[in-house]
C-alpha positions as CSV (number, residue, x, y, z in Angstrom):
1,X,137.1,-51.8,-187.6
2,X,136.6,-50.7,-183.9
3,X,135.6,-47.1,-183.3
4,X,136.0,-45.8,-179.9
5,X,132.5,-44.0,-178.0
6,X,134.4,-44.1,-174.5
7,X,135.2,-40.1,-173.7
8,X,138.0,-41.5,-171.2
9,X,139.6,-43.8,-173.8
10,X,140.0,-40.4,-176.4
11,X,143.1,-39.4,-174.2
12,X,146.6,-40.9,-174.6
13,X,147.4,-39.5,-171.0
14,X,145.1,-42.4,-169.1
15,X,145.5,-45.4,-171.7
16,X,145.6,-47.4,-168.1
17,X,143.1,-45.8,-165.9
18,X,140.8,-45.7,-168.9
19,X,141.1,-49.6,-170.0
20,X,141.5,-48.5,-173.3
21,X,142.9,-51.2,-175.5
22,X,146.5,-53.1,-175.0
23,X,148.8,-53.5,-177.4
24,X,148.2,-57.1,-177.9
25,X,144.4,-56.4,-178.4
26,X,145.0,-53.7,-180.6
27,X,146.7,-55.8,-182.8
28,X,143.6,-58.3,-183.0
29,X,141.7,-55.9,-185.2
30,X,141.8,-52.2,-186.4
31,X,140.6,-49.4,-184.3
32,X,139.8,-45.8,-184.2
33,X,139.9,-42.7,-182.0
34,X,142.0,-44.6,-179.2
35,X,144.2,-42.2,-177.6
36,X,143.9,-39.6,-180.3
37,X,143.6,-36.5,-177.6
38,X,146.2,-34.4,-175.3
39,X,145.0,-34.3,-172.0
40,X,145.1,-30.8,-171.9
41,X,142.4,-30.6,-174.8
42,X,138.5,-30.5,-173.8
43,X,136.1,-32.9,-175.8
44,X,132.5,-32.3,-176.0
45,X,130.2,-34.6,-177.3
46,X,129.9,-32.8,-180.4
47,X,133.8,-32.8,-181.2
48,X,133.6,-36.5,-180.6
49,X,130.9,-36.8,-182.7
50,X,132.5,-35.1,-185.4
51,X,135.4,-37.3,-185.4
52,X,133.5,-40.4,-185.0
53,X,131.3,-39.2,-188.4
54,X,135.2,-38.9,-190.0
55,X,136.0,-42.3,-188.9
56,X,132.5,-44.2,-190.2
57,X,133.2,-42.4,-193.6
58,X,137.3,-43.9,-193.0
59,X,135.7,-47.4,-192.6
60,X,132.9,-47.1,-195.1
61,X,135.3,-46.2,-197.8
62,X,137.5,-49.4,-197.3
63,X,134.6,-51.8,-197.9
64,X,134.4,-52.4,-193.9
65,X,131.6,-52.1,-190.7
66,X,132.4,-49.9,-188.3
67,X,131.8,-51.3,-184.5
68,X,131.5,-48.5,-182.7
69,X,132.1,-49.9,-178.8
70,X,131.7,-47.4,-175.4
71,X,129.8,-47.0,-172.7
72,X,129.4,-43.1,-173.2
73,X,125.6,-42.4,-174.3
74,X,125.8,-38.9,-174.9
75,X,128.4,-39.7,-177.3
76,X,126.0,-42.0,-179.2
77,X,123.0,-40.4,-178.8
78,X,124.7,-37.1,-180.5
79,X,126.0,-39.2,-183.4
80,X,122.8,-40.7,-184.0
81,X,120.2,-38.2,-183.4
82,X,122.4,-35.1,-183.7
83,X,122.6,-31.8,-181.3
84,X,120.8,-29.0,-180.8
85,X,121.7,-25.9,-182.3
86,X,121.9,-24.2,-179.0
87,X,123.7,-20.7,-179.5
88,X,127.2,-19.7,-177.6
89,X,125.9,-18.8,-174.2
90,X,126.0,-15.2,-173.3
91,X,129.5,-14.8,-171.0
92,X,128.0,-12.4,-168.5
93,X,125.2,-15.2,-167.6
94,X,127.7,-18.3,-167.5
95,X,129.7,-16.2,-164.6
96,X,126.1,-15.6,-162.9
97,X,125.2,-19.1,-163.0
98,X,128.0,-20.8,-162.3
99,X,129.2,-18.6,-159.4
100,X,125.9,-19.5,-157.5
101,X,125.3,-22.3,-156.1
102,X,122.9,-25.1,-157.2
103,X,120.4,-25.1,-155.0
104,X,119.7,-21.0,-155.7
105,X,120.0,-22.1,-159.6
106,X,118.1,-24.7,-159.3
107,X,115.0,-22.8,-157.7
108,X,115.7,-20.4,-160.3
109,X,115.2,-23.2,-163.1
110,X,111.9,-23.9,-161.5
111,X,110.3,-21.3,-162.7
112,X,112.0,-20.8,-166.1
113,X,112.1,-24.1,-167.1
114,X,110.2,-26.5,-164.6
115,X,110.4,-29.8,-167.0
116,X,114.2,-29.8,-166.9
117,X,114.4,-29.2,-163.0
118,X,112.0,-32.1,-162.3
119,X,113.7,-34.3,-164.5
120,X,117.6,-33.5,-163.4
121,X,119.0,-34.8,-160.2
122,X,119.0,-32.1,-157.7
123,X,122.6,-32.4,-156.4
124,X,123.7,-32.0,-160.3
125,X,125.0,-28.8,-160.6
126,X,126.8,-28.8,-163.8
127,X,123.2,-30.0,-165.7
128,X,121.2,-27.6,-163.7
129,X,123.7,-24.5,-164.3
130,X,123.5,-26.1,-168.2
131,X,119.5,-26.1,-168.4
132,X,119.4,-22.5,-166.3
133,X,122.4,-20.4,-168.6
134,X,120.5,-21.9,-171.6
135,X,116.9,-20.3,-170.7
136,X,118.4,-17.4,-169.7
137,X,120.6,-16.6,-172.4
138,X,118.9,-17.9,-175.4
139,X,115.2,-17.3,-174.0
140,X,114.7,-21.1,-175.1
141,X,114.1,-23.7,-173.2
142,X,116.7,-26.6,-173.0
143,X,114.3,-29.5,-174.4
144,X,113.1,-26.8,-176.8
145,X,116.9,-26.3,-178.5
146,X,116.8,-30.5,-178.3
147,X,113.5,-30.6,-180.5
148,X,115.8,-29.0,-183.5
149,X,118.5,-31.6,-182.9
150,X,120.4,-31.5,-186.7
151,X,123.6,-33.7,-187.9
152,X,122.8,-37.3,-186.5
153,X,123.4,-40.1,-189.4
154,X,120.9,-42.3,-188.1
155,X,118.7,-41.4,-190.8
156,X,121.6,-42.0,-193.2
157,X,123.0,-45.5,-191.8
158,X,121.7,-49.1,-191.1
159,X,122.2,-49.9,-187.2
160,X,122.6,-53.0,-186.1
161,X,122.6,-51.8,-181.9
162,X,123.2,-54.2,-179.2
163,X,123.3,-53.4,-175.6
164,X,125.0,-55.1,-173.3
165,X,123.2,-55.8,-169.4
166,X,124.7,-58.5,-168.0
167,X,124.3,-59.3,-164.3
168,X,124.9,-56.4,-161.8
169,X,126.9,-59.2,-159.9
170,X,129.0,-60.5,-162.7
171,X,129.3,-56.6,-163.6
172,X,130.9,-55.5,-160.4
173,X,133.0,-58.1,-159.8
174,X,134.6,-57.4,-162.9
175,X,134.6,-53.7,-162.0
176,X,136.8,-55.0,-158.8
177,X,139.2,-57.1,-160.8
178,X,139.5,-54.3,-163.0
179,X,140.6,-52.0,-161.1
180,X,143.3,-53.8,-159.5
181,X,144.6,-55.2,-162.3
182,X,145.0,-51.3,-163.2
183,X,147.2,-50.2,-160.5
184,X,149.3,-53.5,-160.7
185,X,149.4,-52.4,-164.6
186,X,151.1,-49.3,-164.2
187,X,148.1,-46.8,-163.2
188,X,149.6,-45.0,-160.0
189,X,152.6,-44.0,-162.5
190,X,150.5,-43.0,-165.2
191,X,148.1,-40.8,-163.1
192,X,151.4,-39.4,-161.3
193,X,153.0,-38.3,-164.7
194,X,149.4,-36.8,-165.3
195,X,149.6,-34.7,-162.0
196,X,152.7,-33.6,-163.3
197,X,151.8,-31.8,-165.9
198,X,149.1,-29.0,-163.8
199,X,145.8,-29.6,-165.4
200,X,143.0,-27.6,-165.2
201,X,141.2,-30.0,-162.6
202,X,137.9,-29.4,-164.3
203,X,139.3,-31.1,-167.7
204,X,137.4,-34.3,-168.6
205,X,141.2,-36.4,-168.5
206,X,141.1,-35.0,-164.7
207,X,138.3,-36.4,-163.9
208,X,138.3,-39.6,-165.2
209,X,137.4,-42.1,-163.0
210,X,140.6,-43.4,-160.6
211,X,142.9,-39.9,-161.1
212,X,141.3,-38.3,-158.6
213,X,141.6,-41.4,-156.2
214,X,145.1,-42.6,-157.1
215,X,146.0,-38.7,-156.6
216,X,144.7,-38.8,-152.6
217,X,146.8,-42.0,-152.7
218,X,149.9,-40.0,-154.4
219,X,149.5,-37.0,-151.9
220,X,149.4,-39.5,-148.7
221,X,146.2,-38.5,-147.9
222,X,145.3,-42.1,-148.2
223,X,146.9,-45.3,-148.5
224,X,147.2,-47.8,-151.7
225,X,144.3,-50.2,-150.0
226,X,142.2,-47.2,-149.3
227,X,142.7,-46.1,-152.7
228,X,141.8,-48.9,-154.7
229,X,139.1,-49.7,-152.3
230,X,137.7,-46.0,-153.3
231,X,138.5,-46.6,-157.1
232,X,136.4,-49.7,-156.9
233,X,133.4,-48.0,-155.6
234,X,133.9,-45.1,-158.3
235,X,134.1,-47.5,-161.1
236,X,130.9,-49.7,-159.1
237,X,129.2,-46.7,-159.0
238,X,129.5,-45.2,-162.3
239,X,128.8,-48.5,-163.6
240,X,125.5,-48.3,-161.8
241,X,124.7,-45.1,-163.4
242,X,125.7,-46.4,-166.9
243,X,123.3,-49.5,-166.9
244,X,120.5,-47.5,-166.0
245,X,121.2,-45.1,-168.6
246,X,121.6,-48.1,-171.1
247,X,118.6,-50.2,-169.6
248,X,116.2,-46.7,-170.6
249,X,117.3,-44.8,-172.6
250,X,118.1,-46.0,-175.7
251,X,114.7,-47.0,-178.4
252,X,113.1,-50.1,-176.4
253,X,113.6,-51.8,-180.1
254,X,117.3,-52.2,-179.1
255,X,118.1,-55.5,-178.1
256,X,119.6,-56.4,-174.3
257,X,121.6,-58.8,-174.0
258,X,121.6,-59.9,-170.6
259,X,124.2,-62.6,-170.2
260,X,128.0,-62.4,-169.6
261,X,130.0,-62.7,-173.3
262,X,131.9,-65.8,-173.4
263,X,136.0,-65.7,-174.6
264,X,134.4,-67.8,-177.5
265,X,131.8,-64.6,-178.5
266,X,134.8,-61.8,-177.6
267,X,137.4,-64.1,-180.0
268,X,134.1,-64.2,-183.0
269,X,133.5,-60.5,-182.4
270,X,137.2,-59.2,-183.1
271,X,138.0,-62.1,-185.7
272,X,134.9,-59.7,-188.1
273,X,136.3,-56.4,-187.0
């Protein structure tokens, strides 16, 4: 059975923008966790993992594997290693921090908590105003909370982890083709039906990755080319970000595979789902 580790892919609202599964493909083996979520409903990595642990323990109990397929690392790295215990930040501190902006939070972080300012981007303000409300409301560091990480399985479970690094080229293109393929499939109708319902813009289902450019398209700020042009990079991009996430994060023990998978590898894979 297929478990589902895409955060977009959770939401029944963007089933198109998100490439989750077709019908036809879902019909090629079981999965789990595919458009389980309102849009209106937050998901953090810990929910996800929560559900995910329900869904191995589904699988497990039918005599089956669970294949658990997505390109979101938090997600896996939660399951597997667990999360840190970190307390309910103080309310009075979250308005402090996240009212300022990042560079004044950021130079704040410095000197409370130096090793995660080096190691965040700059520009990332919602990791920054994370690592700074944490020091200052728990008096604990950010990588200190991760050191008591609790609830990952990986301890409890054989792995069996592949990555998947096939050429940036190859990648992209299919990124491109992707895309497209998405707004001739129905995508400017599903996000518009999403805009419809008024959103908290800061929900994870608003800012999955081709809402907020089909919307420009939808509003006339742009037009259809412009906006799949702009959905290509966004997808291009985030793609970028995801292999170099994959390529160094996970345990160097973990295989790469670096080549493209053939239709004959795709049709073995589902056939032992």
């Amino acid at each position: 059975m297929i478990i589902n580790a895409d955060s977009a892919q959770l939401y029944r609202d963007v089933r198109i923008v998100s490439a989750a599964p077709s019908e036809e493909e879902l019909s090629r083996a079981e999965h789990r966790l595919y458009g389980v979520l309102d849009g209106a409903a937050p998901c953090s990595a810990a929910d996800w993992a929560a559900m995910a642990r329900g869904a191995i323990e589904e699988v497990h109990a039918h005599g089956k594997t669970p294949i658990l397929v997505g390109g979101t690392g938090l997600y896996l790295r939660t399951l597997i290693n667990g999360i840190a215990p970190i307390p309910a930040i103080d309310a009075g501190v979250r308005r402090e921090v996240r009212a300022a902006d990042v560079e004044a939070n950021r130079e704040r972080l410095i000197k409370l908590d130096r090793t995660s300012a080096v190691r965040l981007n700059p520009a990332d303000t919602l990791r920054i105003a994370r690592a700074l409300e944490v020091v200052l409301s728990t008096g604990r560091t950010l990588g200190e909370w991760q050191d008591r990480r609790q609830g990952g399985i990986g301890d409890a479970i054989t792995l069996r982890p592949l990555v998947l690094l096939p050429p940036r080229e190859w990648l992209y293109a299919r990124c491109d083709e992707r895309f497209a393929a998405m707004i001739e499939g129905g995508a400017i109708d599903e996000v518009e039906a999403l805009l419809k319902r008024g959103l908290d813009p800061k929900l994870p289902v608003m800012r999955a990755i081709g809402v907020r450019e089909i919307a420009a398209f939808l509003s006339g700020e742009i037009d259809r080319a412009a906006a799949i042009a702009r959905g290509q990079q966004a997808t291009r991009n985030y793609a970028k970000r995801q292999y170099t996430w994959f390529a160094h994060q996970p345990p160097p023990e973990w295989p790469r595979f670096t080549e493209p998978a053939s239709e004959a590898a795709l049709e073995l894979l589902t056939a032992s789902a």
